[in-house]
C-alpha positions as CSV (number, residue, x, y, z in Angstrom):
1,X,-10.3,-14.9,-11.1
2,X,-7.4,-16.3,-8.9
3,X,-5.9,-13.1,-6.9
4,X,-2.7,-11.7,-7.9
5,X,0.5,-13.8,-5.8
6,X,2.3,-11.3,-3.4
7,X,5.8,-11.8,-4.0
8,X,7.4,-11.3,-0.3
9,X,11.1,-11.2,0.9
10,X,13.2,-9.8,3.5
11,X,14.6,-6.3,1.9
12,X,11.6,-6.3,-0.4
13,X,11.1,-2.6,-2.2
14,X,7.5,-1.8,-3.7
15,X,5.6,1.1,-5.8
16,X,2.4,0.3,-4.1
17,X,-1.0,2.3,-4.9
18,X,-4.7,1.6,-3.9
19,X,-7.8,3.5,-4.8
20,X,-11.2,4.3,-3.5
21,X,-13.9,2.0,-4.2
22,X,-15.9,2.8,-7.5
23,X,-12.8,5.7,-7.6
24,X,-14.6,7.5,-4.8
25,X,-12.6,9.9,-2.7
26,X,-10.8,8.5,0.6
27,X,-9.7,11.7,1.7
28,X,-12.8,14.4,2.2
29,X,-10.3,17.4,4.1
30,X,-7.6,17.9,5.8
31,X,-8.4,15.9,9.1
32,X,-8.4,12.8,6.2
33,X,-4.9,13.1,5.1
34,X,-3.5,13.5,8.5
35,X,-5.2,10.6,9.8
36,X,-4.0,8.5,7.3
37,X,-0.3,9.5,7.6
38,X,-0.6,9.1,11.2
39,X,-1.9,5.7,10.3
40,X,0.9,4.7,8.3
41,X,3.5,5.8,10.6
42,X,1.9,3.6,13.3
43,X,2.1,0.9,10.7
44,X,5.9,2.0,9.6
45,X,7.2,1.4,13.2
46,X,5.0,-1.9,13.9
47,X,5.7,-3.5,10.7
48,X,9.6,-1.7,10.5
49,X,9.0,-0.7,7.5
50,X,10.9,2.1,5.6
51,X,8.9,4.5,3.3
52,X,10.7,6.6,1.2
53,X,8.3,8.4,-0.9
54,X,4.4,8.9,-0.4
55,X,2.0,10.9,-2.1
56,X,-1.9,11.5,-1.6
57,X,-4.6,12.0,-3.8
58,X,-7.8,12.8,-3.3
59,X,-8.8,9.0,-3.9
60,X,-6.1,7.3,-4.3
61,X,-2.6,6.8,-3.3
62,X,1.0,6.0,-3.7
63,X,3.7,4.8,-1.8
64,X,7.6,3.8,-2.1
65,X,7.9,1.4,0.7
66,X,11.1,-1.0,1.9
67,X,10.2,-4.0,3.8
68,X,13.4,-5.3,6.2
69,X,11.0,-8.3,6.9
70,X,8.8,-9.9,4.5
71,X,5.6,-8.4,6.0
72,X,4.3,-6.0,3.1
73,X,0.8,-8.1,2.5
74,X,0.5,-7.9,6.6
75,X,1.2,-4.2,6.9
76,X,-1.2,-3.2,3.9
77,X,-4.0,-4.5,5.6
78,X,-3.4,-2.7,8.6
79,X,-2.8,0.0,6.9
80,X,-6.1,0.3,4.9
81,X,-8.0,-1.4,7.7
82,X,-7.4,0.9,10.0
83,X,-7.8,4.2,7.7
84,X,-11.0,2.5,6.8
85,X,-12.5,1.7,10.6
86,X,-11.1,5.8,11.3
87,X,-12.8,7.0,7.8
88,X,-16.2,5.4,8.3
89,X,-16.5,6.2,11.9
90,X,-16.0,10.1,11.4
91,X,-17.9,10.2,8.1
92,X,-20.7,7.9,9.5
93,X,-20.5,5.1,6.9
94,X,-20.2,1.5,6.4
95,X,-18.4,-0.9,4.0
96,X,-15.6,-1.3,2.1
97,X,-13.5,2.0,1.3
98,X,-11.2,1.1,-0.8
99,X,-11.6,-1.1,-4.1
100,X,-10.3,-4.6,-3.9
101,X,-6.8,-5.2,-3.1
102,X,-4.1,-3.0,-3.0
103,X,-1.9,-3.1,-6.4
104,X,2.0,-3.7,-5.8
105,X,5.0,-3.5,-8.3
106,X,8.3,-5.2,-6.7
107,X,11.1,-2.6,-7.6
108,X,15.0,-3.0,-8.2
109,X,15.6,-0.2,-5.4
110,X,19.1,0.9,-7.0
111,X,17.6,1.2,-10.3
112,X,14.6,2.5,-10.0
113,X,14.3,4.4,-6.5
114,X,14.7,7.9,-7.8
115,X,12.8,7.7,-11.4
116,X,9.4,6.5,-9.2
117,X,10.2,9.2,-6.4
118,X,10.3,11.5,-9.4
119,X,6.9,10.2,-10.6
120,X,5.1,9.8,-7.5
121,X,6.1,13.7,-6.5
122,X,4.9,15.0,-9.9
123,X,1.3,13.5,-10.0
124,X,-0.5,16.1,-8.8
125,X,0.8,18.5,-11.5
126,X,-0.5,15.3,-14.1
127,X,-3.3,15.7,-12.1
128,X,-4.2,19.3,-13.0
129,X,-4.3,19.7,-8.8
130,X,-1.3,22.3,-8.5
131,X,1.4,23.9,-10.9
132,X,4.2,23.0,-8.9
133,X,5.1,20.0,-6.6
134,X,5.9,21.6,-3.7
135,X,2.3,23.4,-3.7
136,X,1.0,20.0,-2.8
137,X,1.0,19.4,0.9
138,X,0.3,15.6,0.8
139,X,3.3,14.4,-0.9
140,X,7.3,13.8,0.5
141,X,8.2,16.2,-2.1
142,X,8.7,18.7,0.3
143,X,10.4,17.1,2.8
144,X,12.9,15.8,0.1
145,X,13.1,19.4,-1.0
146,X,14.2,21.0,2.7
147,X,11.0,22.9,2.2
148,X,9.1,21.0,5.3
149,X,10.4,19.1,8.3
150,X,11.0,15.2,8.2
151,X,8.0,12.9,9.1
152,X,9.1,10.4,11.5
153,X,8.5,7.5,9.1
154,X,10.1,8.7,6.2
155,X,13.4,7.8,5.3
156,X,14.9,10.3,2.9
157,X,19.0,10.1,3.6
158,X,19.6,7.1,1.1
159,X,18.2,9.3,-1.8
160,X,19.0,12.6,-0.9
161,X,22.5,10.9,-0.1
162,X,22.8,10.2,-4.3
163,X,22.9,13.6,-5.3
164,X,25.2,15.1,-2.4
165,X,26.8,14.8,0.6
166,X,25.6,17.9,1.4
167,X,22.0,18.2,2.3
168,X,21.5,22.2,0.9
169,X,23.2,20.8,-2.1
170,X,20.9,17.7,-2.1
171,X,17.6,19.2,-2.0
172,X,18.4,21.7,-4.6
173,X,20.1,18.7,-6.8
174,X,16.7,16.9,-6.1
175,X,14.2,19.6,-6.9
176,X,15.6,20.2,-10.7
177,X,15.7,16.1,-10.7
178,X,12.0,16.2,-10.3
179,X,11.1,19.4,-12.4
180,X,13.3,17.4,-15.7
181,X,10.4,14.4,-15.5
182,X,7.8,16.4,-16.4
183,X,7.8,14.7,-19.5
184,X,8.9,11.5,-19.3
185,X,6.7,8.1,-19.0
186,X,5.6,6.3,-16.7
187,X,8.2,4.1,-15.5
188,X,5.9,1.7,-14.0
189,X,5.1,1.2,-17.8
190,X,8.6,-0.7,-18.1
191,X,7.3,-3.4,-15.5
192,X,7.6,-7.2,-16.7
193,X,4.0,-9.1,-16.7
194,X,3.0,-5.5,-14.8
195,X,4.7,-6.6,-11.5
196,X,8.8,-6.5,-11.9
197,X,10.5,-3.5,-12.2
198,X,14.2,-4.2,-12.6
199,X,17.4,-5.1,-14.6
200,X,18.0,-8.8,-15.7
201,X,19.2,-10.3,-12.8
202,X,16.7,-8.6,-10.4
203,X,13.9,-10.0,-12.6
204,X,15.6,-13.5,-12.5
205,X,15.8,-13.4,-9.0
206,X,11.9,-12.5,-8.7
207,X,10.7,-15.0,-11.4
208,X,12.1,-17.6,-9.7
209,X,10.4,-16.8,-6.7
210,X,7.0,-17.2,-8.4
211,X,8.1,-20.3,-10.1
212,X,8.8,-21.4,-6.5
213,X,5.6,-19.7,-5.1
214,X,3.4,-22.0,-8.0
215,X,4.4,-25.0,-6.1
216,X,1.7,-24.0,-3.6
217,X,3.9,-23.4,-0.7
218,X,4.2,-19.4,-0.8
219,X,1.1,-19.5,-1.8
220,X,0.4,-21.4,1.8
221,X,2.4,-19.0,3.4
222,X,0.8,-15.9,2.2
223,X,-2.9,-17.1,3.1
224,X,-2.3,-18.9,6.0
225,X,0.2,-18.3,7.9
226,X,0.3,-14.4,6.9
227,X,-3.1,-14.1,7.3
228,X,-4.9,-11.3,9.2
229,X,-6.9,-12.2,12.7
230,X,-10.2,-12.5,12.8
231,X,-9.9,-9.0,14.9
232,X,-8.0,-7.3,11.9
233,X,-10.8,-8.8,9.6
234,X,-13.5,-7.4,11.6
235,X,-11.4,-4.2,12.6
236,X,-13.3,-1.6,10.4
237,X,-15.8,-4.0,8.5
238,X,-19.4,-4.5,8.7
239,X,-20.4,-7.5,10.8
240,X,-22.1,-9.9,7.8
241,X,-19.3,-9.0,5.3
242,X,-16.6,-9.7,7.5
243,X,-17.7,-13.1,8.3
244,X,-17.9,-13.9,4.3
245,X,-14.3,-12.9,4.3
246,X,-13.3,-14.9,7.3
247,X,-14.7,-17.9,6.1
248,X,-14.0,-17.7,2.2
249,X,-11.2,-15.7,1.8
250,X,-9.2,-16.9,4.8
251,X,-10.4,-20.1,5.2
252,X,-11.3,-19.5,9.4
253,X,-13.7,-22.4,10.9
254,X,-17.5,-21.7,11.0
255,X,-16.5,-22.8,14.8
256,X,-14.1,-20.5,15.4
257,X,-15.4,-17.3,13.6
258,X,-18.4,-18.1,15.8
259,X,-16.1,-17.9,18.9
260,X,-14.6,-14.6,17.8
261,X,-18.3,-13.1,17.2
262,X,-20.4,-14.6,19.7
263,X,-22.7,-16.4,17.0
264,X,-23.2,-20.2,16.7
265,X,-21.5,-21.8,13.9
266,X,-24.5,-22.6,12.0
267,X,-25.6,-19.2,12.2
268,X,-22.1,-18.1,11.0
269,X,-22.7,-20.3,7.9
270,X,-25.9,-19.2,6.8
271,X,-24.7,-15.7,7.0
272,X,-21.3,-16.6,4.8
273,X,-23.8,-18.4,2.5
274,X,-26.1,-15.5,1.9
275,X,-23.6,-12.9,1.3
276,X,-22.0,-15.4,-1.3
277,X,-24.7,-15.7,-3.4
278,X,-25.1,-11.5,-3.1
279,X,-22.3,-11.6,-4.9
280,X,-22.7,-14.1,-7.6
């Protein structure tokens, strides 16, 4: 099955979500969910990104994230590479963390901003987790609600700037916002082909970049020229796997991977070979 094309552009805005492999838990305590937010802030100043809504559950995630540059695909696998190479190394494991690629919905910021903050902050009261959305300390709910200071990475004036100039004002104006969606849908549920969230133009405007992208050329771009290093490949990765990655997913030479590793290329290709046909 062909992967799913990232649709990229400067002032890009994304729901983005990515869960544990097999569903397992990616955070085990506290230590967990402050390593991973201290992970994405890293990743929030490299990549400039601007996130305006997170939460954190116990093995999966969600994020509201604003790309000024068209980096998201880069950024992503920093992000979970990272967390991954920090997770395995305190919890003594090996292996892939989180299951397959990450899942991303290109949003119509204007429209849609608010409704998905609204969703994001309430899924740990769908979740059966808490009775309230500030009683969940791994979520921007509380910073949107005044109850908790700002994170450095998270962006909250645009937002909190839609219900008042006045932040008291705001965070109340935002709270009630939040406590009316209790029952309301899933807005990700409204996305077109489950990837565009939008009004008619922005749809337009993203269709025609995957009708441009089918030519092959973003398609180019996203696996070659925005692909990772072979040191943010084998940053958090097992030695064997990463090679199979290197050399199928991302097209490296035997020659080069070799280089990176210390192995000869033949070696490197017998190893690619064999973890192929594990998976077939």
């Amino acid at each position: 099955m062909a992967r799913p094309i990232r649709i990229e552009f400067e002032g890009g805005f994304y729901h983005v979500t990515s869960r544990g492999n097999t569903r397992q838990e990616i955070f085990a305590d506290t230590e967990d969910y402050r390593t991973f937010l201290s992970t994405l802030a890293d990743v929030a100043e490299r990549y400039r990104w601007l996130v305006h809504a997170y939460c954190l559950m116990d093995n999966h995630y969600h994020l509201l994230i604003e790309t000024p540059q068209a980096n998201l695909s880069r950024g992503m696998r920093q992000l979970n590479g990272v967390y991954t190479q920090k997770y395995n190394r305190r919890h003594d494991r090996v292996g892939h963390l989180f299951q397959g690629r990450y899942k991303a919905f290109v949003v119509e910021k204007d429209a849609y901003l608010l409704e998905l903050s609204r969703y994001i902050a309430l899924n740990p009261i769908r979740a059966g987790l808490v009775s309230s959305p500030e009683d969940w300390s791994w979520s921007s709910y509380g910073v949107m609600a005044g109850m908790r200071p700002k994170e450095s990475f998270l962006h909250t004036d645009w937002m909190l700037g839609l219900f008042s100039p006045s932040k008291v004002q705001a965070h109340e104006l935002y709270t009630s916002f939040v406590m009316e969606g209790l029952d309301r849908e899933n807005p990700l549920k409204e996305a077109r082909g489950g990837l565009i969230l939008g009004r008619g133009t922005f749809i337009e405007k993203v269709q025609k970049l995957i009708e441009d992208s089918e030519t092959g050329e973003a398609v180019r771009m996203e696996k070659y020229a925005a692909r990772p290093s072979l040191a943010e490949i084998f940053e958090g990765m097992e030695r064997n796997e990463g090679i199979y990655h290197a050399v199928y997913r991302w097209g490296y030479k035997l020659t080069d991977v070799g280089n990176h590793i210390g192995l000869h290329y033949s070696r490197v290709s017998k190893i690619a070979s064999k973890v192929a046909k594990s998976k077939t």
